[in-house]
C-alpha positions in Angstrom: 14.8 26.6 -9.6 18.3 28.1 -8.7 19.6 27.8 -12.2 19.6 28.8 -15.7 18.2 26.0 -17.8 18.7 28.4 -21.4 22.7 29.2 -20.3 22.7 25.6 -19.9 21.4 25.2 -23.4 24.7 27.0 -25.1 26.5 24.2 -24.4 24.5 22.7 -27.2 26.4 24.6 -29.7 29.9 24.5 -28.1 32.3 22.0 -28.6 32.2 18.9 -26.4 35.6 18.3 -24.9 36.4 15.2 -25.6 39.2 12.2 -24.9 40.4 9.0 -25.8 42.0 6.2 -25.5 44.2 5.8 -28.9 42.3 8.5 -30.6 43.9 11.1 -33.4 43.0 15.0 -32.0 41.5 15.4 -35.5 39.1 12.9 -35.0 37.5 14.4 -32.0 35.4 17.4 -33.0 33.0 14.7 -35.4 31.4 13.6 -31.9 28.3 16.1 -31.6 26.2 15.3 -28.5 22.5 17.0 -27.8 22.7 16.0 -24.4 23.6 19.7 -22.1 25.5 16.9 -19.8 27.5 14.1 -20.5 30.2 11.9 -19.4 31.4 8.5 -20.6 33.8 6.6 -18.2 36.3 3.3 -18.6 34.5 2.0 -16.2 37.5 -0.7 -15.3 40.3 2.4 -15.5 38.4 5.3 -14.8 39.9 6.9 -18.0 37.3 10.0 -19.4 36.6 9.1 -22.8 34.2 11.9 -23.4 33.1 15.3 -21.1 30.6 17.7 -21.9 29.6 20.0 -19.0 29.8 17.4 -16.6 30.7 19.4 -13.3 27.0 21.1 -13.8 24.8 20.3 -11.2 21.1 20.0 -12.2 17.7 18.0 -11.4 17.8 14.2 -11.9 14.7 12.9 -12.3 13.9 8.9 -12.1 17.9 8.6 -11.8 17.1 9.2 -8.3 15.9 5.8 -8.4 19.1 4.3 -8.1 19.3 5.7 -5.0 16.5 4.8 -3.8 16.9 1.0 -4.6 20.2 1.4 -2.9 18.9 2.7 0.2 16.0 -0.1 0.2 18.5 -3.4 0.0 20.7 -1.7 2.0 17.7 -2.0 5.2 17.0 -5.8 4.1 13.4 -5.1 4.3 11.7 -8.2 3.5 11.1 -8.4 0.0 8.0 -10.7 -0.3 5.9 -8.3 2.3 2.6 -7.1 0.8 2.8 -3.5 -0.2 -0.6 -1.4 -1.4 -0.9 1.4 -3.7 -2.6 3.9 -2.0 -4.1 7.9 -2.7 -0.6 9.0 -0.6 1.4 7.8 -3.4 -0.4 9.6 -6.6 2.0 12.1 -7.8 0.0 15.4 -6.4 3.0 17.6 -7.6 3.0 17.1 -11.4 -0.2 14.7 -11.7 1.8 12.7 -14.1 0.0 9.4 -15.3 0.6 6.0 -13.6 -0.6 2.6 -14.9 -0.1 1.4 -11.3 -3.7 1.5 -9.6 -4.8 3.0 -6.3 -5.6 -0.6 -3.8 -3.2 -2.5 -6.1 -0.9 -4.9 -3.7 2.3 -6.2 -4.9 5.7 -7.1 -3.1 8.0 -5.1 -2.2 10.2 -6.5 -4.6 7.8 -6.6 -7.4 7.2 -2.4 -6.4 11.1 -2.3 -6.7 10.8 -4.0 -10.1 8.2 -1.7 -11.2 10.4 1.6 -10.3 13.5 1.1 -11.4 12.2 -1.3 -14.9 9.3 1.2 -15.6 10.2 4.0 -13.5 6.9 3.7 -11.7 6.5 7.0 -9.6 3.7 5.3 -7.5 5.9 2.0 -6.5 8.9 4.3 -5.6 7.2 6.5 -3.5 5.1 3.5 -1.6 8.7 2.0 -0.8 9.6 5.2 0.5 6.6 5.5 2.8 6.3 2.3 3.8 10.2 2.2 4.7 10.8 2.1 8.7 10.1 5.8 10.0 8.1 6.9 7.1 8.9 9.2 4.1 10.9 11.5 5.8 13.5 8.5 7.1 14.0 7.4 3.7 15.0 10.5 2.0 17.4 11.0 5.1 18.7 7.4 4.1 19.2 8.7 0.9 21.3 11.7 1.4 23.1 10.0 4.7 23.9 7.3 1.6 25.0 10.0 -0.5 27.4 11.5 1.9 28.8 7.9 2.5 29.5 8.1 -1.1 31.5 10.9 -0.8 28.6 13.1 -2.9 29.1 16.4 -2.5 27.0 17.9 -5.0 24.2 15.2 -4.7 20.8 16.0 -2.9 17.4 14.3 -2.4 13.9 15.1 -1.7 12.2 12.7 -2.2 12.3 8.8 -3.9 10.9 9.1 -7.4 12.8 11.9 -8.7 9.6 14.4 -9.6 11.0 16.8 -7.0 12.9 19.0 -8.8 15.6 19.1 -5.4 16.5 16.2 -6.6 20.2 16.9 -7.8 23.6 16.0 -8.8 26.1 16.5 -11.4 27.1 14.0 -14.0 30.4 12.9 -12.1 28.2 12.0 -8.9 26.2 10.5 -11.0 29.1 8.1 -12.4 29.6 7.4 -8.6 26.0 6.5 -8.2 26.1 3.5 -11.0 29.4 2.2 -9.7 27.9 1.5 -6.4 24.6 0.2 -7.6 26.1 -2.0 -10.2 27.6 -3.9 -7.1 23.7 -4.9 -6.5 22.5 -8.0 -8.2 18.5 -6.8 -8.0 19.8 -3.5 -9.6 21.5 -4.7 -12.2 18.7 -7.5 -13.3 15.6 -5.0 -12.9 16.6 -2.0 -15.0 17.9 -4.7 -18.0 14.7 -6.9 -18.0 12.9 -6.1 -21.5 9.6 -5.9 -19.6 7.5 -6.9 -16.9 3.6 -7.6 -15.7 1.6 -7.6 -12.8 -2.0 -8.7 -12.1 -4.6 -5.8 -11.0 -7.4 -8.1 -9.8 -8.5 -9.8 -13.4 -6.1 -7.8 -15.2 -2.6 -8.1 -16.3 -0.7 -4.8 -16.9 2.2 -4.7 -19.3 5.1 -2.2 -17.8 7.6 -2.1 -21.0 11.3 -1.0 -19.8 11.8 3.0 -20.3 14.7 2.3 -22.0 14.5 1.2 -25.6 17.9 0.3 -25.8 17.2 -2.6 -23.4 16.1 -4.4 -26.3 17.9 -4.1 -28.6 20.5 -6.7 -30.3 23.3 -4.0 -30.9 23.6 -3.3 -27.0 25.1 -5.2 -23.7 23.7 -3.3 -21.2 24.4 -4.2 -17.4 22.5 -1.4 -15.7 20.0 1.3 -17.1 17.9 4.1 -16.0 16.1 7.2 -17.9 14.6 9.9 -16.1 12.8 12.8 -17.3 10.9 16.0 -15.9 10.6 19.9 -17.4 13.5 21.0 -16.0 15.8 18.2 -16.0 14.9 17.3 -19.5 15.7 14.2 -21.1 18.1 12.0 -19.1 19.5 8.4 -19.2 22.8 6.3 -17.5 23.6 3.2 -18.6 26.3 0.9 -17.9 27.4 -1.1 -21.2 30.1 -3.3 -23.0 31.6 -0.9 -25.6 34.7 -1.8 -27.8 35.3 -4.5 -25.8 35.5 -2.6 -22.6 33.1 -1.6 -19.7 32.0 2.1 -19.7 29.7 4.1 -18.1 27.1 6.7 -20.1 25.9 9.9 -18.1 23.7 11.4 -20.3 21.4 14.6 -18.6 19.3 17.8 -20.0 18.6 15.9 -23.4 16.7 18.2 -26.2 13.9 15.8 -28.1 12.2 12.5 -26.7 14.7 10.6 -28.4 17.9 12.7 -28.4 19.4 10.8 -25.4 18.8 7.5 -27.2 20.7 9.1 -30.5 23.5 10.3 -28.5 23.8 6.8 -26.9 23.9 5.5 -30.3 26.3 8.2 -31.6 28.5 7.4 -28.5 28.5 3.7 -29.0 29.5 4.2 -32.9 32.1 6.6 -32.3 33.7 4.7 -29.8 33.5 1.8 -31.6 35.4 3.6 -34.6 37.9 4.8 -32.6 39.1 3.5 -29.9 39.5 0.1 -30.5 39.0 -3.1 -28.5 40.7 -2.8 -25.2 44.5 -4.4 -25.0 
C-alpha cells in the first residue's frame, strides 16, 4: 500500500509531543493517546494543543466523506431529486455490509444524510455516480477541491473512502473540517443522533457512527469516523472543549473503541489543564 503500517505502530509507545495553552511541562507526558495520528487544534487561534505523528500521510476511510459532501453542495444539485440504489453501488471491493437496499429510492439529500450520519458506502457512491459526468467527474471534483484547498498531501479515488488511495495527513485533514464546518447540511447531518428511511413497508434505523454524538458530556458541531484495514480506526470531530472551539484528528486507532477513549482522554485532559479560554 506504499507504507509501513507496523513502523507506524511504534509511535504507539513513543511519547506524544504535546502543547498547551497554560500548561506546566511536567504535566504533559500523563496524556497517552492509542491513536498512530493525532492532532487537536484551537480551532478560533490555530494554536496546537496536542501532535502525535501528524505530518504522516495515510488512508482515510469514511473521512473522505467530508469531501465528498463538499464537492456535492458545492454543484447545487437539486437536493429533492429521486436517487436509486442500484447493483453499481454495492461495495465489490471489500463486500462490506450495507443496510441500504438495492431499488431503494431516496433524495439526494436524504443519501447525503445517510453518508455522512451513518457513513453509508452505498448513498456515497450513488451521489458520486449520479453526479454530472459520472463517477469519474466527481472524484476529479474532489481532488480539483482539494487542490483549491491548498492540500498537498491529500488524494481521492473514489467517494466513500473504501479505496485505500484515499489519503491525507492529519493536518490536511484539520483543513478539511474547517472548510466543511462552513456548511450548514454538514454540520447538522454528522451531529443528528439518528435517522430512518422507509424501504417499501419498512423503516430502517441508521444510528450515527459516532457514539459520542449522544452523549450529554459532549458539544459536538461536526463529526465523522471512518474505518478500513489499513487505515484503522479513525474519527474528526469538531467540539466545544474548556470553553473554546477545537478540532480532534484522530487516525490509525488500535481497538473498536480506542479512538472514542482517546477523545475522552483528550477532552479530560484538556479540561484539567488548560483552562476556560480568557
Amino acid at each position: 500500500m506504499g507504507f509501513n503500517r507496523g513502523i507506524r505502530r511504534v509511535g504507539f509507545l513513543c511519547c506524544v509531543a504535546l502543547t498547551a495553552l497554560q500548561a506546566a511541562p511536567r504535566t504533559l507526558a500523563k496524556l497517552s493517546l492509542k491513536s498512530a495520528s493525532a492532532l487537536v487544534l484551537d480551532q478560533a487561534t490555530g494554536q496546537t494543543l496536542i501532535e502525535k505523528q501528524a505530518g504522516a500521510v495515510q488512508p482515510i476511510a469514511s473521512l473522505t466523506k467530508l469531501m465528498t459532501a463538499m464537492v456535492l453542495l458545492d454543484a447545487r444539485l437539486d437536493p429533492q431529486e429521486i436517487l436509486t440504489i442500484t447493483n453499481d453501488d454495492k461495495d465489490m471491493l471489500r463486500h462490506s455490509r450495507s443496510r441500504l437496499p438495492v431499488g431503494t429510492r431516496l433524495p439526494r439529500e436524504q443519501a447525503l444524510l445517510l453518508a455522512l450520519l451513518a457513513s453509508e458506502n452505498r448513498a456515497a457512491h450513488a451521489l458520486g455516480r449520479t453526479f454530472p459526468g459520472g463517477l469519474d467527474a466527481f472524484v476529479q471534483n474532489m481532488n480539483a477541491k482539494a487542490k483549491e484547498l491548498g492540500l498537498e498531501e491529500t488524494k481521492f479515488e473514489d467517494p466513500s473512502g473504501l479505496s485505500a488511495g484515499n489519503v491525507a495527513s492529519a493536518h490536511d485533514l484539520a483543513r478539511i473540517m474547517e472548510a466543511a464546518y462552513r456548511y450548514p447540511e454538514i454540520r447538522d447531518f454528522t451531529t443528528r443522533p439518528e435517522t430512518s428511511i422507509q424501504a417499501g413497508r419498512r423503516s430502517i434505523q441508521f444510528p450515527n457512527t459516532n457514539a459520542l454524538v449522544r452523549s450529554s458530556r459532549w458539544n459536538i458541531g461536526l463529526s465523522k469516523t471512518g474505518y478500513i484495514e489499513e487505515a484503522g480506526r479513525c474519527l474528526v470531530m469538531q467540539a466545544m472543549l474548556a470553553n473554546r472551539p477545537v478540532l480532534i484528528i484522530l487516525l490509525d486507532s488500535w481497538g473498536k473503541y480506542s479512538r472514542l477513549g482517546d477523545a475522552n482522554r483528550i477532552k479530560q485532559w484538556l479540561e484539567a489543564r488548560v483552562g476556560p479560554k480568557g
